[in-house]
FIMI-447214 format. One line per 10 residues: their letters; for each residue x, y, z of C-alpha. Coordinates in steps of 0.05 Angstrom, whole numbers, padded with zeros to 5 digits. Example, Ala and Ser with C-alpha at 12.3 -4.5 7.8 and 13.67 -1.06 7.14 Angstrom:
<rs>
AS = 00246 -00090 00156 ~ 00273 -00021 00143;
</rs>
This chain:
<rs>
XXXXXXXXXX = 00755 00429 00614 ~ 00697 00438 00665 ~ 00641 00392 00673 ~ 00588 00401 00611 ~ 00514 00418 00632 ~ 00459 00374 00613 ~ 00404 00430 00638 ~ 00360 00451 00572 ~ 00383 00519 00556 ~ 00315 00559 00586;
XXXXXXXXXX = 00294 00499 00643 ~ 00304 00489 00707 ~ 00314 00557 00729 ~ 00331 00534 00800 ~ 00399 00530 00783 ~ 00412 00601 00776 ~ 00358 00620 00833 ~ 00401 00658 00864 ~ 00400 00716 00800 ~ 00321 00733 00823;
XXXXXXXXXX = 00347 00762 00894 ~ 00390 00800 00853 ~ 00341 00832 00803 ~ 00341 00897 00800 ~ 00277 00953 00787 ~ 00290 00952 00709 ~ 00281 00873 00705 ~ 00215 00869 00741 ~ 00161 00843 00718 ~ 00200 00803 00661;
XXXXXXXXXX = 00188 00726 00661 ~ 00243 00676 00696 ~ 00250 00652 00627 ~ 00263 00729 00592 ~ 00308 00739 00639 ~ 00348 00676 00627 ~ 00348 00696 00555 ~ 00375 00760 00566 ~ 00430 00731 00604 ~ 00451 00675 00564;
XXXXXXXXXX = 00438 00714 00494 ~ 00443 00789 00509 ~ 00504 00784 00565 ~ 00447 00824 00609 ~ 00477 00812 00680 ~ 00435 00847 00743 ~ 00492 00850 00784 ~ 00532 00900 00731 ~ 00467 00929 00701 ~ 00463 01004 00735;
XXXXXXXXXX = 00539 01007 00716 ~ 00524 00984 00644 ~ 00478 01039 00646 ~ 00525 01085 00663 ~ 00590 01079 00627 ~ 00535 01095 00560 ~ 00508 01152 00601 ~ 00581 01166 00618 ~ 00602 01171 00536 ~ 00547 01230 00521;
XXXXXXXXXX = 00595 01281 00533 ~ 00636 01260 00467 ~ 00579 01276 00429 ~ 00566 01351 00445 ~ 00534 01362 00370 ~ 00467 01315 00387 ~ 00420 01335 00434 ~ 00404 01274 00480 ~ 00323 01291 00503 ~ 00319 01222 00535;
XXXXXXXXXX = 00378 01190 00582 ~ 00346 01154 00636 ~ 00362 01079 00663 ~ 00296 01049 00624 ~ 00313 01089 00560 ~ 00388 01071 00563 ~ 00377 00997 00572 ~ 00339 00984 00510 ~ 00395 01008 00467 ~ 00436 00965 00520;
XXXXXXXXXX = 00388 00904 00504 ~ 00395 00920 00427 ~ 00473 00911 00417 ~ 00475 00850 00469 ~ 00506 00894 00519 ~ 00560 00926 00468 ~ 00578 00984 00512 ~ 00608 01023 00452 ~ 00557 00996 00401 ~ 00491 01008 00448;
XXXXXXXXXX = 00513 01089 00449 ~ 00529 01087 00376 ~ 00466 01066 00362 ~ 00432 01116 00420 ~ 00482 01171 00384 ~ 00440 01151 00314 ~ 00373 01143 00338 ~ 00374 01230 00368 ~ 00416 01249 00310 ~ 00369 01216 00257;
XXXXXXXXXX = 00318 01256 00284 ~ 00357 01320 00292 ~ 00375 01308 00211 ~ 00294 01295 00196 ~ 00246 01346 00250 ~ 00200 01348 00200 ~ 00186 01273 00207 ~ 00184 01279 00282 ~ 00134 01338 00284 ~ 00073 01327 00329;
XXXXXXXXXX = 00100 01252 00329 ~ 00031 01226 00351 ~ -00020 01182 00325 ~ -00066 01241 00321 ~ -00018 01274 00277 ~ -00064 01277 00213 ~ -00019 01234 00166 ~ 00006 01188 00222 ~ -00077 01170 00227 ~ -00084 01156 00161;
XXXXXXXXXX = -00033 01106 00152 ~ -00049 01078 00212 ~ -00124 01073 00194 ~ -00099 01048 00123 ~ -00064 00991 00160 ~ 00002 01014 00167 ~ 00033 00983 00206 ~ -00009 00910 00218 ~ 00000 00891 00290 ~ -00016 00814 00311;
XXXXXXXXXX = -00041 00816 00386 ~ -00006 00753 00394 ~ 00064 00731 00395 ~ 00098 00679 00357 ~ 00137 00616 00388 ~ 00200 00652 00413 ~ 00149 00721 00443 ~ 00170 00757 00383 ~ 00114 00816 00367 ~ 00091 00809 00294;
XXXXXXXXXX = 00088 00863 00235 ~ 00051 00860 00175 ~ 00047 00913 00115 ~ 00004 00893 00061 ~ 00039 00939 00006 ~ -00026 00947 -00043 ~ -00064 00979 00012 ~ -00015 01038 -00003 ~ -00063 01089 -00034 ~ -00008 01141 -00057;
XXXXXXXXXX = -00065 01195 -00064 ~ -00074 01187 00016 ~ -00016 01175 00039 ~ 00060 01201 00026 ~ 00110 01143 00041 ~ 00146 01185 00104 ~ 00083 01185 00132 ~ 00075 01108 00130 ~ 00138 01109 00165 ~ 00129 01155 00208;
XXXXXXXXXX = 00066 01105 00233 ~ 00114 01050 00227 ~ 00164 01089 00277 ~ 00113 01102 00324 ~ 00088 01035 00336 ~ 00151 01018 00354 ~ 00157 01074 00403 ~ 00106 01043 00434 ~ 00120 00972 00433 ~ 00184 00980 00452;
XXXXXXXXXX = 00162 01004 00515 ~ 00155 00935 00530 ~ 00208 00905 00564 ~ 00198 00832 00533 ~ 00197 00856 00457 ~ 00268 00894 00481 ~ 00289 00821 00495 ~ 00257 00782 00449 ~ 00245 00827 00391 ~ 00198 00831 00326;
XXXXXXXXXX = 00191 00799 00254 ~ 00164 00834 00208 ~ 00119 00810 00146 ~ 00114 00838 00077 ~ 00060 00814 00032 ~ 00057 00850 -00035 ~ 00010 00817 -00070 ~ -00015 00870 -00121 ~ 00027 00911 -00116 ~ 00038 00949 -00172;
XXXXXXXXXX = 00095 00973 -00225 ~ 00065 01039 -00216 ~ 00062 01044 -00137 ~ 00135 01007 -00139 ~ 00161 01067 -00187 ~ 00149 01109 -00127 ~ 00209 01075 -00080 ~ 00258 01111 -00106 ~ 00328 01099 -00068 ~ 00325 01164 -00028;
XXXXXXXXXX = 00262 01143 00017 ~ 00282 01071 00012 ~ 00349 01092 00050 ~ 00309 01141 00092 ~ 00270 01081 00116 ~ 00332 01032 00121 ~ 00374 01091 00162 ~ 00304 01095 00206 ~ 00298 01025 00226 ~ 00366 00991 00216;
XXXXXXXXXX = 00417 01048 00245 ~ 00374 01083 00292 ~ 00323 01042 00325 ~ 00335 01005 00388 ~ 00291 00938 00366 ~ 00306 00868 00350 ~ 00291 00845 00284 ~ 00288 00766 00276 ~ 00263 00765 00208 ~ 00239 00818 00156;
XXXXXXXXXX = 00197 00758 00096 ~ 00179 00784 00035 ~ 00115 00734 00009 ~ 00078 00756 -00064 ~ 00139 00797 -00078 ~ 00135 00807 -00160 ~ 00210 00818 -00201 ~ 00203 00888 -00200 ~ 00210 00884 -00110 ~ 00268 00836 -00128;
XXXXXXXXXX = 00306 00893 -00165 ~ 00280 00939 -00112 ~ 00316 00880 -00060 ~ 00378 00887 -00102 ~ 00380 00961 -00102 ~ 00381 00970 -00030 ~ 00424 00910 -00006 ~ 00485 00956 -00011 ~ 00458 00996 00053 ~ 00444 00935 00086;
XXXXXXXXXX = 00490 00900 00140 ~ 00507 00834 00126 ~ 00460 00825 00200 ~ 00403 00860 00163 ~ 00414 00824 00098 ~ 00415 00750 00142 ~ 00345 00765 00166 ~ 00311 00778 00099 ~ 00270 00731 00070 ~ 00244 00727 00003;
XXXXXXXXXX = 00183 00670 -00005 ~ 00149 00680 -00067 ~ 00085 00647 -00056 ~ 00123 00593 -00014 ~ 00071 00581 00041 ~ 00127 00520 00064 ~ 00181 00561 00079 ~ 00144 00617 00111 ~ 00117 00563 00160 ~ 00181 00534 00185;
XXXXXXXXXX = 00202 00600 00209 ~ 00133 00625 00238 ~ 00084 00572 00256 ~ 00015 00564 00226 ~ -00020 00578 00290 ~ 00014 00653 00297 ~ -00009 00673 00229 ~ -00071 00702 00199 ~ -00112 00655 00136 ~ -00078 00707 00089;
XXXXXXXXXX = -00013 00675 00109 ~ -00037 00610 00106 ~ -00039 00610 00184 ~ -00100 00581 00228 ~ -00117 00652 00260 ~ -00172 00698 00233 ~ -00159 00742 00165 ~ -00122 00802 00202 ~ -00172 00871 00222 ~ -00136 00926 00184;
XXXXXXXXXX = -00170 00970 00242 ~ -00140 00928 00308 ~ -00072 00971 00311 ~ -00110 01033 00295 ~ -00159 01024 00355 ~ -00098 01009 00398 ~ -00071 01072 00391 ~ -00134 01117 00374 ~ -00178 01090 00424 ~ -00231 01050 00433;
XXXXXXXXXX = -00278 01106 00397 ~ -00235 01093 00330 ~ -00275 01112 00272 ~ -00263 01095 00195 ~ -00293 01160 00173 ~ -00245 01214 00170 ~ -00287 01271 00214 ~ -00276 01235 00281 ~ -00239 01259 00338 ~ -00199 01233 00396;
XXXXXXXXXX = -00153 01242 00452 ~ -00073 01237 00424 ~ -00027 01195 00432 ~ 00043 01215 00455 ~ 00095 01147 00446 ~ 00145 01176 00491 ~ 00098 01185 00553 ~ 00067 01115 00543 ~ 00029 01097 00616 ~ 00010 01024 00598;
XXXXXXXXXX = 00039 00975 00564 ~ 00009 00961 00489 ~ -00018 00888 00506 ~ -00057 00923 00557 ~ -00092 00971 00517 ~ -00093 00910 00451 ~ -00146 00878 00509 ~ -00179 00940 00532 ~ -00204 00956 00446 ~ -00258 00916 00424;
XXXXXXXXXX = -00252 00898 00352 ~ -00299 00926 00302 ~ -00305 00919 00234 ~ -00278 00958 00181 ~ -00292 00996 00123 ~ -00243 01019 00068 ~ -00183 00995 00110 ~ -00198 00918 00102 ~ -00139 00878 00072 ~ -00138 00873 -00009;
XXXXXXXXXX = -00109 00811 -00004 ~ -00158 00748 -00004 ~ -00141 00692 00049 ~ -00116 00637 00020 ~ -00075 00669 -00033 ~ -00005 00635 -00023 ~ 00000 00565 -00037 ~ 00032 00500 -00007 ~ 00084 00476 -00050 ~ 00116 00416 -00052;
XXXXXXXXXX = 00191 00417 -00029 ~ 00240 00427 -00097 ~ 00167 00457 -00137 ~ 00199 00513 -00145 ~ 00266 00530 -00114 ~ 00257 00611 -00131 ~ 00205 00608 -00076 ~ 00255 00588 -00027 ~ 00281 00639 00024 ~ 00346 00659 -00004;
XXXX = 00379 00689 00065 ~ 00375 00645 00125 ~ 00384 00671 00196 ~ 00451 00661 00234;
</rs>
């Protein structure tokens, strides 16, 4: 047996120095430290990357029934990033991502935020993006679920919002690496808007995200989540992978075990956390521009998520936050508690991550 390293697993990056001469186009501007990641827990290696990229291109031709709009280097290596470098896997899941919207063109018609019901959800809060990024440079997601006016908006076009932001964060060469969690709080939400989850747009939204997207998911926590969501949970665990099903969390109003997972300081007060209460509006202005308006007779210039020019950090510091109107969060800060460990073991997360 060789000798064992002492090194912490992301310090003293002198020792593989060397790896930075090799760095190729697709792996600049990425940290020393992302780029250790990706090597030590995605198998990304610059010295094979162009012929990763390849041998997926290569397998296209075995799919003649999909149309493949998108093949270039960039676009192949976040599906490569995505399955840890799974040749086989990281074109499956390119195969899925073009055929699930060859199934469902009416979801990907005018795919834009300008798109009339794309703008509404996204005014209405759908998703919630955090500008900053938790301890590990995950991105973070929030929905609050009783801002879901079902009068306003239809639940495909909440997801198609949902879809687009990640169109455009994914653009992002860290999130590829690093990835996203993704809170649920559904704090009043009621039986009546839950009646309207039925399993066919539940599995339209799990096919969507878990089969066809090339992103990262570290954690998908559930907080406020009444029975009824836990017989929605139990409905829809048969189309999750046992991967998926690892990463869901389900807190109750278990501030604790929300916070040893994401720390306080990443989180908004409606999470408990030490940052503001969260601007329903800040996402919307990301994508909208920095002439967002809450009414509904504004206008602006579109946004297309597959030519993105700029990264969406950039643009999160180029929008000034204003304050909203109707699109503020229903839920009052402060409304999870701190519980002592054992209170109440229901609370706990039931899944843990691997």
């Amino acid at each position: 047996m060789g000798p064992v390293s002492l090194l912490p697993k992301y310090q003293k990056l002198s020792t593989w120095k060397g790896d930075l001469a090799k760095m190729t186009h697709l792996q600049a501007g990425l940290s020393p430290e992302t780029i250790e990641k990706a090597r030590l827990e995605l198998n990304e290696n610059p010295d094979v990357l162009h012929q990763d990229i390849q041998q997926v291109r290569d397998m296209i031709i075995t799919r003649p029934d999909i149309g493949f709009l998108r093949t270039d280097d960039a676009f192949i290596l976040r599906f490569l990033r995505a399955r840890k470098f799974h040749q086989a896997d990281a074109f499956r899941l390119l195969a899925q991502y073009f055929q699930y919207r060859q199934l469902h063109l009416d979801m990907f018609k005018n795919f834009k935020a300008d798109d009339p019901g794309i703008k509404r959800a996204l005014i209405d809060g759908f998703p919630g993006v955090l500008e900053n990024r938790d301890h590990y440079g995950r991105k973070i997601l929030l929905l609050f679920a009783a801002n879901w006016d079902q009068s306003r908006n239809s639940f495909t076009d909440i997801l198609r919002a949902i879809l687009l932001s990640l169109e455009v964060l994914i653009e992002d060469p860290e999130l590829q690496i690093n990835g996203f969690i993704l809170i649920i709080d559904w704090s009043n939400f009621s039986f009546k808007q839950a009646s309207k989850l039925t399993p066919s747009i539940l599995k339209l939204a799990i096919e969507g995200l878990q089969d066809s997207f090339p992103a990262r998911f570290g954690g998908v926590h559930f907080v406020n989540q009444p029975w009824y969501i836990h017989a929605l949970y139990t409905l829809i665990k048969p189309f999750l992978k046992d991967k998926t099903r690892k990463r869901i969390f389900l807190h109750g109003n278990n501030l604790n075990s929300l916070h040893q997972l994401i720390h306080p300081e990443f989180l908004p007060s409606e999470f408990g956390g030490t940052l503001p209460p969260y601007d329903m509006g800040t996402w919307a202005r990301t994508l909208l521009g920095p002439d967002y308006s809450d009414e509904n007779d504004y206008t602006h210039t579109s946004y297309n998520a597959m030519h993105v020019k700029h990264t969406s950090s950039n643009l999160e510091r180029e929008c000034s936050p204003k304050p909203m109107k109707r699109s503020q969060s229903v839920v009052e800060a402060g409304t999870l508690k701190h519980e002592e460990k054992g209170e109440n073991e229901n609370t706990q997360p039931l899944l843990a991550l691997d």
